[in-house]
N, C-alpha and C positions, 0 to 999 in steps of 0.2 A: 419325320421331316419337321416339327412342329415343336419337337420335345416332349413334353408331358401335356399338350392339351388333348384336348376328348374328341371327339370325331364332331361334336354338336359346335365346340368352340374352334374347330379349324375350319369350318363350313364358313362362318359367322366373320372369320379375318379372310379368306379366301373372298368372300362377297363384301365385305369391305374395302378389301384394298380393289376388287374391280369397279367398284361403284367409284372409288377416287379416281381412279382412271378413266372412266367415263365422262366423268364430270370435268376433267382436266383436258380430255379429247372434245369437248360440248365448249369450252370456255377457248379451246384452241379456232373450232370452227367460228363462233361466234364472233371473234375479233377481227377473224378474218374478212366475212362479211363487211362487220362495218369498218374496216379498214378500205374495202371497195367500195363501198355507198357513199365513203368520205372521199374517194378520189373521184367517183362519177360526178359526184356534186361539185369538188372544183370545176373537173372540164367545161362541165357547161359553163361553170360561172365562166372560165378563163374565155371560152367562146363567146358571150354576148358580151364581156369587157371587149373582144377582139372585133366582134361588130359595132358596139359603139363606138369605139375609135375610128372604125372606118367613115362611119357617118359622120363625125369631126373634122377627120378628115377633107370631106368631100364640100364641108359647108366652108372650110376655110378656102379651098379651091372657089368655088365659087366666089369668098368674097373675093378673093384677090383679084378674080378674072373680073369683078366688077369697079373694082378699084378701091374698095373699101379697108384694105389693108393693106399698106405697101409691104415691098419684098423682103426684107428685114425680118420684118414679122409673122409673115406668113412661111421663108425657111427654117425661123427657130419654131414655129406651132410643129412644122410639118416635123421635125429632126424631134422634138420631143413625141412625136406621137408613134415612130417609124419606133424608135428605142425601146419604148414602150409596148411597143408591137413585138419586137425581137424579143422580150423579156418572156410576155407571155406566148408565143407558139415558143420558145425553149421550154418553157413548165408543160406546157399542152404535151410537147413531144414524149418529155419524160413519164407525164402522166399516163401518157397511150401504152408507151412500151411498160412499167409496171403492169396496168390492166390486161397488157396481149401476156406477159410472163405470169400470170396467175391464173390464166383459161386450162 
């Protein structure tokens, strides 16, 4: 199978080429992992970016209902934050379905 190697030298490429492939399966898992530790770590991030928008939100509400911002201003805060919002639960969604297709 080998040719002319000896039985001491085809042991020696037999357990080398399975050790490359070990090591090629170890570098496969491993990237894997943090490929997930790098998308859990957005969601959360994309979730408190999507909480603190809401508290933005709610403070312009306020001022408006106090009068401290007229309507102008308070439908473009609100349109930029809504947008803003739509951007990130689009990333969050996509994020979840990767993490549910690698379970």
């Amino acid at each position: 199978m080998y040719g002319d190697l000896t039985a001491s030298e085809q042991t020696y490429v037999e357990g080398y080429v399975l050790n490359r492939i070990n090591e090629a399966v170890d570098l496969t898992k491993f990237l894997k992992i943090l490929m997930l530790k790098s998308l859990q770590v957005e969601l959360e991030t994309v979730n408190q970016l999507l909480e603190t928008i809401q508290v933005s939100k709610q403070k312009y509400l306020d001022l408006y209902e106090t009068n401290l911002i007229d309507q102008e201003m308070f439908k473009g805060r609100i349109k930029e934050f809504n947008d803003e919002m739509d951007k990130l639960m689009l990333r969050s969604d996509e994020i979840e379905e990767i993490l549910q297709g690698c379970n």
